[in-house]
PDB file of N, CA, C and O in Angstrom:
ATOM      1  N   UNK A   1     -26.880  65.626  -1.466  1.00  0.00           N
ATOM      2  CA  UNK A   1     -25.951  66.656  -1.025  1.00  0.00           C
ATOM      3  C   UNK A   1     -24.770  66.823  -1.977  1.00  0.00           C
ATOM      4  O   UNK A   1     -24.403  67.949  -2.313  1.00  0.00           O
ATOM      5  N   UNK A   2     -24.102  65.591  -2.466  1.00  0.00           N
ATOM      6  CA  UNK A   2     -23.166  65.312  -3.496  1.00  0.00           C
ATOM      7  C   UNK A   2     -23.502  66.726  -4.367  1.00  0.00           C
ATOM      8  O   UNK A   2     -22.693  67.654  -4.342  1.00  0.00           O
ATOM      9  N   UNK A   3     -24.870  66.821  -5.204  1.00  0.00           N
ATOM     10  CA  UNK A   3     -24.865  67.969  -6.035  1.00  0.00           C
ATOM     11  C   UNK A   3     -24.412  69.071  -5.952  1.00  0.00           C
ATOM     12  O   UNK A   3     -23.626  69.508  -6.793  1.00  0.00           O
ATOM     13  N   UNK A   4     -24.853  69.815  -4.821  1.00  0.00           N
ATOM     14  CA  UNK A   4     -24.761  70.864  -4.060  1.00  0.00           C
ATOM     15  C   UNK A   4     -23.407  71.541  -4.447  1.00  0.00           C
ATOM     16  O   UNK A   4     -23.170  72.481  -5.206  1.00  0.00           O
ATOM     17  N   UNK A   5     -22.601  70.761  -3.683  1.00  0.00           N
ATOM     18  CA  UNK A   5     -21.266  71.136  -3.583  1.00  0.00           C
ATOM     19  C   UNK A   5     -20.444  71.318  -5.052  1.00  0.00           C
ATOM     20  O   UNK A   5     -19.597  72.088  -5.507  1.00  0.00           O
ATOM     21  N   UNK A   6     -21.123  70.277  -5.464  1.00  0.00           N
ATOM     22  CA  UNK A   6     -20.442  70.369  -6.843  1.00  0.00           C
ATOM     23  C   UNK A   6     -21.091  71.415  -8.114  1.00  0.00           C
ATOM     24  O   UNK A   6     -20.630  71.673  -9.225  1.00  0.00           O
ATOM     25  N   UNK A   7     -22.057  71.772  -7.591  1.00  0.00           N
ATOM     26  CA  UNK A   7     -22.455  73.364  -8.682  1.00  0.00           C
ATOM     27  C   UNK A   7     -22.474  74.419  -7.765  1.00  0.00           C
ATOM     28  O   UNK A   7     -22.494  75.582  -8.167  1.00  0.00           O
ATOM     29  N   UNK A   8     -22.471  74.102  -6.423  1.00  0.00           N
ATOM     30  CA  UNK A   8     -20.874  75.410  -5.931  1.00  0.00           C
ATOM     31  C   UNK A   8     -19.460  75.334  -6.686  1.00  0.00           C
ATOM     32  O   UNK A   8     -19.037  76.422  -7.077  1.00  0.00           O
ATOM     33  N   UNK A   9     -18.761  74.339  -6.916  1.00  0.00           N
ATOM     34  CA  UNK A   9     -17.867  74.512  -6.994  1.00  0.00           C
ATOM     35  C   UNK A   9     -17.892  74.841  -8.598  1.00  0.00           C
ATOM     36  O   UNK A   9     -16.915  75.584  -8.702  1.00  0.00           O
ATOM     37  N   UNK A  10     -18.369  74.730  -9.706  1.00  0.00           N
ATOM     38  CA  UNK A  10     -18.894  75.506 -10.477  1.00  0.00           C
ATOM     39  C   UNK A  10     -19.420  76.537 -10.711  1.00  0.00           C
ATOM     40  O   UNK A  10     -19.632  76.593 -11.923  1.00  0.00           O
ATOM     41  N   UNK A  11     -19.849  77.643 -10.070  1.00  0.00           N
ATOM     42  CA  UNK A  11     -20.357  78.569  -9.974  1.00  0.00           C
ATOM     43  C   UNK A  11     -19.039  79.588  -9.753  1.00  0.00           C
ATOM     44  O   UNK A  11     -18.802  80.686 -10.257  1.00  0.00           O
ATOM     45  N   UNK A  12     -18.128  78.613  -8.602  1.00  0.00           N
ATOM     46  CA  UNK A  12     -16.595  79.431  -8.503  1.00  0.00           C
ATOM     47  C   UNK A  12     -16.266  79.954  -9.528  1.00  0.00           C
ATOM     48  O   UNK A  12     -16.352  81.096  -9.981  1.00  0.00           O
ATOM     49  N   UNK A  13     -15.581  78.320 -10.123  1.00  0.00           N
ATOM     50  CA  UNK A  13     -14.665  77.975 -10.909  1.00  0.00           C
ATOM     51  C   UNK A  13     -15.205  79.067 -12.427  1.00  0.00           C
ATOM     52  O   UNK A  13     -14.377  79.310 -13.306  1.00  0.00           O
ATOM     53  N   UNK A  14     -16.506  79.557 -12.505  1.00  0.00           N
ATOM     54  CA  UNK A  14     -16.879  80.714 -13.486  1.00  0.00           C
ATOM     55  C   UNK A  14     -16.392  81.653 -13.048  1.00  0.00           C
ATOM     56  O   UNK A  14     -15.739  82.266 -13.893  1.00  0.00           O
ATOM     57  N   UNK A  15     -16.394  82.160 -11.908  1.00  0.00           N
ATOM     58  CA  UNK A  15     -16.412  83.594 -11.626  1.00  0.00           C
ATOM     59  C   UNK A  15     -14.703  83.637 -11.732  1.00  0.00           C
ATOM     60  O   UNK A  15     -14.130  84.517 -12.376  1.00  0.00           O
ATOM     61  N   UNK A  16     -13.752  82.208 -10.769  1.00  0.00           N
ATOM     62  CA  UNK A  16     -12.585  82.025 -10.551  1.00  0.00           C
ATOM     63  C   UNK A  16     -12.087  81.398 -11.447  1.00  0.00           C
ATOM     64  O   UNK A  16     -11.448  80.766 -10.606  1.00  0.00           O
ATOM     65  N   UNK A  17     -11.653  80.810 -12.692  1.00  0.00           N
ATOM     66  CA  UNK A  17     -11.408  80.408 -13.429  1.00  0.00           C
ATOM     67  C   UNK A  17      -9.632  79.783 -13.225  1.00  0.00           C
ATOM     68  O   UNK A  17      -8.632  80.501 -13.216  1.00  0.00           O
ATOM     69  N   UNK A  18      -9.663  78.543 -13.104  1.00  0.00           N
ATOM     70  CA  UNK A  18      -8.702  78.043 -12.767  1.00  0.00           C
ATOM     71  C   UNK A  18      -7.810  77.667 -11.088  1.00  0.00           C
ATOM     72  O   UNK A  18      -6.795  77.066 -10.734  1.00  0.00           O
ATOM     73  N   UNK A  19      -8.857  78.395 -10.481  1.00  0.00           N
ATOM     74  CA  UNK A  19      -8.773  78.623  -8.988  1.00  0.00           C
ATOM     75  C   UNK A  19      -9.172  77.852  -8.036  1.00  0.00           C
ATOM     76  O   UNK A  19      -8.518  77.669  -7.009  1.00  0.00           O
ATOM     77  N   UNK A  20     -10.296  77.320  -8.285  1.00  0.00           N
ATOM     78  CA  UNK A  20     -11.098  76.820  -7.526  1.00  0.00           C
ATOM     79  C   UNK A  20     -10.979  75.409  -7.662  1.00  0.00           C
ATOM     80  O   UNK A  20     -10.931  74.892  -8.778  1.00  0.00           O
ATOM     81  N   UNK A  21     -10.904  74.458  -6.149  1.00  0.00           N
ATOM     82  CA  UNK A  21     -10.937  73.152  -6.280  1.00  0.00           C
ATOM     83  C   UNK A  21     -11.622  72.650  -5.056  1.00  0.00           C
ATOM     84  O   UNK A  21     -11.249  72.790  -3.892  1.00  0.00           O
ATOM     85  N   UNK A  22     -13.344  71.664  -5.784  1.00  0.00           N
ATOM     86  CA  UNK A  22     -13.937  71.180  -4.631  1.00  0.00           C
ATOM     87  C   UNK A  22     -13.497  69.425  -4.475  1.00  0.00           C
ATOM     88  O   UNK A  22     -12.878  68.743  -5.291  1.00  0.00           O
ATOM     89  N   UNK A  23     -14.022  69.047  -3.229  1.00  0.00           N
ATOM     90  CA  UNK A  23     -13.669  67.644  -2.834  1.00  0.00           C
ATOM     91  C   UNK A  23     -14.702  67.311  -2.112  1.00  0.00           C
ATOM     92  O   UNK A  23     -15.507  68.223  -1.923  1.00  0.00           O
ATOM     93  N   UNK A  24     -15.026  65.920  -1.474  1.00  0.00           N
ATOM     94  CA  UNK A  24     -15.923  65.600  -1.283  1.00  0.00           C
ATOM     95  C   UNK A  24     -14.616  64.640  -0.238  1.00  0.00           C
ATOM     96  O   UNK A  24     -13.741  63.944  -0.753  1.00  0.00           O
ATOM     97  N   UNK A  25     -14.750  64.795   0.919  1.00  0.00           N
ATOM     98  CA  UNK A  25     -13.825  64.413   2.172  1.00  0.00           C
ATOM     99  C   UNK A  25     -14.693  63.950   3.764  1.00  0.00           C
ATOM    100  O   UNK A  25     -15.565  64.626   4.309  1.00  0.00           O
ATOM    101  N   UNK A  26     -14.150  62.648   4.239  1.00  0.00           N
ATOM    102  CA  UNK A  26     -14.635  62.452   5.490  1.00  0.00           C
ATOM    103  C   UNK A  26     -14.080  62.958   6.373  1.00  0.00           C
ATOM    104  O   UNK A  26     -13.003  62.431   6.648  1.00  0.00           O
ATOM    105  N   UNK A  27     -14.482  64.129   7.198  1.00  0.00           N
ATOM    106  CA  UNK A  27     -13.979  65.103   8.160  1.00  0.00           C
ATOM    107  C   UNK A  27     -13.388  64.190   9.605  1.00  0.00           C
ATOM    108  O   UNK A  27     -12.541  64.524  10.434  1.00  0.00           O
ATOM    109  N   UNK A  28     -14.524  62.461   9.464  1.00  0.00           N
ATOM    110  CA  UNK A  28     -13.779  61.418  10.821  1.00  0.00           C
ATOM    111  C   UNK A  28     -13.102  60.892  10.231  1.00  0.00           C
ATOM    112  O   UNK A  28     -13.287  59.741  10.627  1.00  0.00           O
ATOM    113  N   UNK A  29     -12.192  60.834   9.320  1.00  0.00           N
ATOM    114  CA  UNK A  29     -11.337  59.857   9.358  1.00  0.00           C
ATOM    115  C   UNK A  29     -10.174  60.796   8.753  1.00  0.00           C
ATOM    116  O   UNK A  29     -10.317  61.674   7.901  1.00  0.00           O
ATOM    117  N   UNK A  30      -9.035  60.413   9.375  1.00  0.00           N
ATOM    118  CA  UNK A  30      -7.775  61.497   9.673  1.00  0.00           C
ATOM    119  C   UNK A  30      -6.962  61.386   7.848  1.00  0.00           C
ATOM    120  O   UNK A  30      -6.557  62.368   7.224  1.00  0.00           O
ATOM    121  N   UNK A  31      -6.923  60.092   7.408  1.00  0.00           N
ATOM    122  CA  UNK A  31      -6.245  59.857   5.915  1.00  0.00           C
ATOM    123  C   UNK A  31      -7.384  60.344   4.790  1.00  0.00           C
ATOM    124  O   UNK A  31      -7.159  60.317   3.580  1.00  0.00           O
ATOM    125  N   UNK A  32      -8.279  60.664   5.211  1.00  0.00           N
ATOM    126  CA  UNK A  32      -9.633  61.682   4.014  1.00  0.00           C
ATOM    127  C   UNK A  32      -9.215  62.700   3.885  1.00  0.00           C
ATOM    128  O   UNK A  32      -9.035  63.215   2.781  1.00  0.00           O
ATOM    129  N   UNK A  33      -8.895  63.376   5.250  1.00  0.00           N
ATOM    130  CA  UNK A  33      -8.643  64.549   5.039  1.00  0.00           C
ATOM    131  C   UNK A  33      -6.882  65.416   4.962  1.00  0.00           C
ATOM    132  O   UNK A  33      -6.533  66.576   4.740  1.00  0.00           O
ATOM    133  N   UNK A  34      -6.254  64.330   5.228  1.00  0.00           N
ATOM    134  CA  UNK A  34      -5.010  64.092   4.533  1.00  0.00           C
ATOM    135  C   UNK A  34      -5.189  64.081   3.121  1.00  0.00           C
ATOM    136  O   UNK A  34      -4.800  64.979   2.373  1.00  0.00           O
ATOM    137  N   UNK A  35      -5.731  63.139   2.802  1.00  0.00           N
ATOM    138  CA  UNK A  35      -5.542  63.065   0.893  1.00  0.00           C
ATOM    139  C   UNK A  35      -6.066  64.208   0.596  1.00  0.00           C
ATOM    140  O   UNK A  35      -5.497  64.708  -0.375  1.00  0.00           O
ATOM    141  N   UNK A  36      -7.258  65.099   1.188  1.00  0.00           N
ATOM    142  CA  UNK A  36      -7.953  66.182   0.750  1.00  0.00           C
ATOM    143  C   UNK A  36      -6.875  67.423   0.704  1.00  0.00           C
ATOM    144  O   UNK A  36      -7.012  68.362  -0.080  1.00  0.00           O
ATOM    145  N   UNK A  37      -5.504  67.289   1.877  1.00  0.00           N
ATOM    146  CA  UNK A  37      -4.945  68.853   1.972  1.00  0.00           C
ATOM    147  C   UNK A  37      -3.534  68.342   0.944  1.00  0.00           C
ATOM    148  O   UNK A  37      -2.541  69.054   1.089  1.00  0.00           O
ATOM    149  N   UNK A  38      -3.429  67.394   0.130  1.00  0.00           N
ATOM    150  CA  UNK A  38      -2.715  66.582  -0.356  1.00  0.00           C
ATOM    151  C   UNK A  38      -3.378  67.206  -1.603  1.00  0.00           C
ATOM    152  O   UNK A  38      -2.891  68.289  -1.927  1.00  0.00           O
ATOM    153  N   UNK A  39      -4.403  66.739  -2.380  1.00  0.00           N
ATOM    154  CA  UNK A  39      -5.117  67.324  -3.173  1.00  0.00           C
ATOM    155  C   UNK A  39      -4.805  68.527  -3.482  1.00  0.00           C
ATOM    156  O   UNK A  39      -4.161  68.868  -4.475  1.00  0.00           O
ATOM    157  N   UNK A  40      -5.291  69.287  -2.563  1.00  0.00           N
ATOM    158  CA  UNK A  40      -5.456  70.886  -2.526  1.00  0.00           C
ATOM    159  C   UNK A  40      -4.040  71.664  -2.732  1.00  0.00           C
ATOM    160  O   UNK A  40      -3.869  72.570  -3.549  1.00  0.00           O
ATOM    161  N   UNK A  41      -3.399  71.327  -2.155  1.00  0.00           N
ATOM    162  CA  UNK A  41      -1.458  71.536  -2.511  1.00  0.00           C
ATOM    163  C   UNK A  41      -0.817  71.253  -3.838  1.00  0.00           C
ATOM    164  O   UNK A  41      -0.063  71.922  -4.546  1.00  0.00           O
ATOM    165  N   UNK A  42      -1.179  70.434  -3.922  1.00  0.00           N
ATOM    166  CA  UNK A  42      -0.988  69.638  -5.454  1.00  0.00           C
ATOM    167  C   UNK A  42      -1.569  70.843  -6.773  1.00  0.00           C
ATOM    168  O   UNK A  42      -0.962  71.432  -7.667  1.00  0.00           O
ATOM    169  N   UNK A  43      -3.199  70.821  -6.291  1.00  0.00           N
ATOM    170  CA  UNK A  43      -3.910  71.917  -6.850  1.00  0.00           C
ATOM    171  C   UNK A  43      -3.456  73.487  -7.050  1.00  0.00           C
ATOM    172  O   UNK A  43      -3.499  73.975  -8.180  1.00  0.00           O
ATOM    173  N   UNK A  44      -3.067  74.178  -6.043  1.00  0.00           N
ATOM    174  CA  UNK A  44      -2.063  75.166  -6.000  1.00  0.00           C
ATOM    175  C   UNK A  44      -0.840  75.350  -6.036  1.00  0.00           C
ATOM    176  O   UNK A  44      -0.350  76.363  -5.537  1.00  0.00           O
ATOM    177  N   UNK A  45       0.018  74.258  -6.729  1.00  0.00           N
ATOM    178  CA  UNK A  45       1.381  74.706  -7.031  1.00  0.00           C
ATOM    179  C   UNK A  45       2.067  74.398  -5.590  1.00  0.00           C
ATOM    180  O   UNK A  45       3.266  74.656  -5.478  1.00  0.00           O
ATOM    181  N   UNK A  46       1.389  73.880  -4.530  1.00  0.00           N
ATOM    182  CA  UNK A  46       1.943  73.567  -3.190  1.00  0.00           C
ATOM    183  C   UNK A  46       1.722  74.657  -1.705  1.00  0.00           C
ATOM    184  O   UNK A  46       2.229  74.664  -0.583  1.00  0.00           O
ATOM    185  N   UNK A  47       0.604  75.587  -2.474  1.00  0.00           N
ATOM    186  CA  UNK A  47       0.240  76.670  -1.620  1.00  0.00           C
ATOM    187  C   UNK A  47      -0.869  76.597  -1.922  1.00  0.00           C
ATOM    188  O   UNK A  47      -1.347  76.671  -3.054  1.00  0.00           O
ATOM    189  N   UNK A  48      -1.746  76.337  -0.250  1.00  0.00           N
ATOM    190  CA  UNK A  48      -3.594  76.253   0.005  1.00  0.00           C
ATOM    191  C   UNK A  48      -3.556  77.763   0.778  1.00  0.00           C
ATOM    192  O   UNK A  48      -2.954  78.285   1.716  1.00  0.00           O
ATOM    193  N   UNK A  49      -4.735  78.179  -0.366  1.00  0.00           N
ATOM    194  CA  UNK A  49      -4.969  80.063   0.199  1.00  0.00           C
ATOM    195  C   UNK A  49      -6.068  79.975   1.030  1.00  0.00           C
ATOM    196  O   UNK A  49      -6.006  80.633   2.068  1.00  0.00           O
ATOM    197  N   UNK A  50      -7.157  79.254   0.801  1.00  0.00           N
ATOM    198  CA  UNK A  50      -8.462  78.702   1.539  1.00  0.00           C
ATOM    199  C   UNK A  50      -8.855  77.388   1.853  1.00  0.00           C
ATOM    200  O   UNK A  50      -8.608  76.592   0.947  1.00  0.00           O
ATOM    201  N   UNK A  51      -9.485  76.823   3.034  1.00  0.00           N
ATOM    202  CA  UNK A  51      -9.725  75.635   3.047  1.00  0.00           C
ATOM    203  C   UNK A  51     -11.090  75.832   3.537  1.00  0.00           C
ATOM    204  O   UNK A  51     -11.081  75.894   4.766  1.00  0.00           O
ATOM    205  N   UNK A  52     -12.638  75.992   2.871  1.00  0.00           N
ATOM    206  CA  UNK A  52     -13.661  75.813   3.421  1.00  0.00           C
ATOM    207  C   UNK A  52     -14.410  74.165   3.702  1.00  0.00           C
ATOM    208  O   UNK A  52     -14.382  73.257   2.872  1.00  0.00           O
ATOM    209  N   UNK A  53     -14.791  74.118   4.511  1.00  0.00           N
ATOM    210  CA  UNK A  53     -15.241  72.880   5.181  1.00  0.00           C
ATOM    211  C   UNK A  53     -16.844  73.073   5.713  1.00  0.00           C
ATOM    212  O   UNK A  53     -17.244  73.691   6.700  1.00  0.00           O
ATOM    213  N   UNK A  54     -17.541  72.384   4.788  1.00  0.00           N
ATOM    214  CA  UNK A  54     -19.185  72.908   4.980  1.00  0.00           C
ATOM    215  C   UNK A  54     -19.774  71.199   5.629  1.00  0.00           C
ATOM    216  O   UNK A  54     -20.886  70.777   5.315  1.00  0.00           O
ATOM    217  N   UNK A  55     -18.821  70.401   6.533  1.00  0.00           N
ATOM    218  CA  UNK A  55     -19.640  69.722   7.298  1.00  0.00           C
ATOM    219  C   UNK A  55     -20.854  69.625   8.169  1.00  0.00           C
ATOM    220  O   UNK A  55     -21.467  70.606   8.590  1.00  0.00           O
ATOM    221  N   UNK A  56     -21.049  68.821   8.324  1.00  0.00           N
ATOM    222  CA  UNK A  56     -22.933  69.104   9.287  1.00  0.00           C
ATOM    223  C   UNK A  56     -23.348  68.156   8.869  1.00  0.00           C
ATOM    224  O   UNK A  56     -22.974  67.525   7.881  1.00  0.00           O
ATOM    225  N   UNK A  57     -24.350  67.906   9.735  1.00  0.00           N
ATOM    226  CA  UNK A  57     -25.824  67.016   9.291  1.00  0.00           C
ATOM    227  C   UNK A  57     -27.033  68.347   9.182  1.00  0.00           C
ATOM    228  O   UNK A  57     -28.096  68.186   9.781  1.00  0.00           O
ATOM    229  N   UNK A  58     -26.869  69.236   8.637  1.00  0.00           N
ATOM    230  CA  UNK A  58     -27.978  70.034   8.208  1.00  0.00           C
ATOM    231  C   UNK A  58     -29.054  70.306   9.631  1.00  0.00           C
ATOM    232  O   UNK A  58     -30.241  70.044   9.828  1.00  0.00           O
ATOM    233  N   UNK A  59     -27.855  71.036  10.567  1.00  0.00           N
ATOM    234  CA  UNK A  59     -28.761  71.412  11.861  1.00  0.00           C
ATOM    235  C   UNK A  59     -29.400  72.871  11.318  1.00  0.00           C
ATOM    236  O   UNK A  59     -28.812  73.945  11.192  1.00  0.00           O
ATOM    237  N   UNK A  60     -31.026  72.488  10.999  1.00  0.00           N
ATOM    238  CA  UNK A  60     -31.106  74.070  10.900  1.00  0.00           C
ATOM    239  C   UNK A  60     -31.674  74.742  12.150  1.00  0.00           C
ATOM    240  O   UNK A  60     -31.607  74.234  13.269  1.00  0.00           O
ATOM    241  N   UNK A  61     -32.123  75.681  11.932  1.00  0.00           N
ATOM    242  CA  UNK A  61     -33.182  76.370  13.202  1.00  0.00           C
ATOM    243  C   UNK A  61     -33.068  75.805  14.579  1.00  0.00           C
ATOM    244  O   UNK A  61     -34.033  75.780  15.344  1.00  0.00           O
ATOM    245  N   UNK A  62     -31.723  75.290  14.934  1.00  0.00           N
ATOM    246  CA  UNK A  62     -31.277  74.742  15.952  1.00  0.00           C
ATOM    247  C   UNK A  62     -31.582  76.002  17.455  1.00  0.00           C
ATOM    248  O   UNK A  62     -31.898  75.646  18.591  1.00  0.00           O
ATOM    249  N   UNK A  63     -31.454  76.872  17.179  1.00  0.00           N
ATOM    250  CA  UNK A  63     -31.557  78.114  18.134  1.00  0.00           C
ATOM    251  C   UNK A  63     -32.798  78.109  18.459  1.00  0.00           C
ATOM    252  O   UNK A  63     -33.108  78.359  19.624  1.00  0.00           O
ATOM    253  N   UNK A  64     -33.892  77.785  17.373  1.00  0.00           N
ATOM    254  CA  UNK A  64     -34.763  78.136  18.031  1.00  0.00           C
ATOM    255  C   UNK A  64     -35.941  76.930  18.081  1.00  0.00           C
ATOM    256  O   UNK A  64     -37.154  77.114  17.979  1.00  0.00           O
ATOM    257  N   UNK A  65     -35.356  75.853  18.237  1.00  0.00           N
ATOM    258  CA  UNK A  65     -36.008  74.558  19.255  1.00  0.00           C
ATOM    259  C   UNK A  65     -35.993  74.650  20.863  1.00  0.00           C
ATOM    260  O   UNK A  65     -35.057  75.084  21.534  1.00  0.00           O
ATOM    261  N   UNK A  66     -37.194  74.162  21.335  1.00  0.00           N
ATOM    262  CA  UNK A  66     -36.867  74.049  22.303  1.00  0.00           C
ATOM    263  C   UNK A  66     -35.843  73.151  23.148  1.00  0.00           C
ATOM    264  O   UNK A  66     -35.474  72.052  22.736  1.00  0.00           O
ATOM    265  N   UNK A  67     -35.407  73.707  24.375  1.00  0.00           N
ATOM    266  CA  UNK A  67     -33.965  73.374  24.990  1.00  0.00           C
ATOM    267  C   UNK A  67     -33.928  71.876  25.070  1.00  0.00           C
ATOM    268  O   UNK A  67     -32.816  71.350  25.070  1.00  0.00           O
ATOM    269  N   UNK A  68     -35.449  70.801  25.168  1.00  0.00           N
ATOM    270  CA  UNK A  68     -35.222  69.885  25.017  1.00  0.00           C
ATOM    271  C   UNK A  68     -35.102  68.797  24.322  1.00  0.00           C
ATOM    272  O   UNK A  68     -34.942  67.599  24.561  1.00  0.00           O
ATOM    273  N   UNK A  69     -35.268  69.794  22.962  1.00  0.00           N
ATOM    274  CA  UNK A  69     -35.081  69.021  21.726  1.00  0.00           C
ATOM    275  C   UNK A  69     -33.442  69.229  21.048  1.00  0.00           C
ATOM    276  O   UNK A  69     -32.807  68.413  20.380  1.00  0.00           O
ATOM    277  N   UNK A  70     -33.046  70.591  21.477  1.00  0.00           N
ATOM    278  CA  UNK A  70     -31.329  70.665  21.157  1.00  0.00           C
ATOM    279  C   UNK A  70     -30.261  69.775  21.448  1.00  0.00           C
ATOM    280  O   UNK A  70     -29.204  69.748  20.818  1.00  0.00           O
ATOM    281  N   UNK A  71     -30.584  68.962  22.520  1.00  0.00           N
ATOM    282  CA  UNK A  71     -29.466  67.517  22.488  1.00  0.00           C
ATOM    283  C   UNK A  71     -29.517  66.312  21.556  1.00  0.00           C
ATOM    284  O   UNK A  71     -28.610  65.739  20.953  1.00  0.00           O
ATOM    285  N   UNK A  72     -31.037  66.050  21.613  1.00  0.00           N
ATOM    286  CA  UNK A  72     -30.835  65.097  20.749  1.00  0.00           C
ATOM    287  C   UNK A  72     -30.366  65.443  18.765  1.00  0.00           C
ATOM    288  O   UNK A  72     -30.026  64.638  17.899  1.00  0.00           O
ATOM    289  N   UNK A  73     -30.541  66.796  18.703  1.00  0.00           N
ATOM    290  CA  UNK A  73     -29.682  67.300  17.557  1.00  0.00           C
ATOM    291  C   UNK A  73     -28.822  66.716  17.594  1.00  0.00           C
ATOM    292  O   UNK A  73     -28.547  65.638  17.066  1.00  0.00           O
ATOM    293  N   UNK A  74     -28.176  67.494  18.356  1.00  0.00           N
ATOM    294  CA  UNK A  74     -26.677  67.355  18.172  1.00  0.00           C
ATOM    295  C   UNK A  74     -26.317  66.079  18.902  1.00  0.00           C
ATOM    296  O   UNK A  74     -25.108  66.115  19.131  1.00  0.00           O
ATOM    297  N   UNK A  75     -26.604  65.496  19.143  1.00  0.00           N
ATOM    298  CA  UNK A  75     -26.172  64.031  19.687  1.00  0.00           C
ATOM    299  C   UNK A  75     -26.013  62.927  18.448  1.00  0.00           C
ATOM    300  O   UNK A  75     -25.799  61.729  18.633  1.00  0.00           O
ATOM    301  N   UNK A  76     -26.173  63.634  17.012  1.00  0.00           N
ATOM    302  CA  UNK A  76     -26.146  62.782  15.725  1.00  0.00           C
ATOM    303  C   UNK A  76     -24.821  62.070  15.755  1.00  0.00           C
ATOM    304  O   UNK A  76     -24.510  61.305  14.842  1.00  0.00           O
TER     305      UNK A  76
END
């Protein structure tokens, strides 16, 4: 998954040049994502214009399981 994110955030940083800043942050633990909006401030001169957050465990086609397989999804 590590990759992913990081030739997104390349793909930006072409189109956005100088703009764009990815991180790799634990969404449970409250000082990750502290250092992450810490980061990101730092990164913009002290002004965050966007904060996307693409957490998950990769629920796909969740809609269309049946109803008794949708808990234990999301029960990850």
């Amino acid at each position: 998954m590590l990759k992913n994110w990081e030739s997104e955030r390349d793909r930006l940083e072409t189109i956005y040049p100088g703009k764009v800043m990815g991180c790799q942050t634990d969404v449970t633990k409250q000082e990750s994502v502290a250092a992450m909006i810490r980061s990101a401030a730092q990164f913009g001169a002290g002004e965050i214009h966007f904060l996307f957050n693409n957490a998950g465990a990769g629920l796909t086609n969740l809609l269309t399981q049946p109803p008794t397989q949708i808990g234990s999804s999301l029960s990850m």
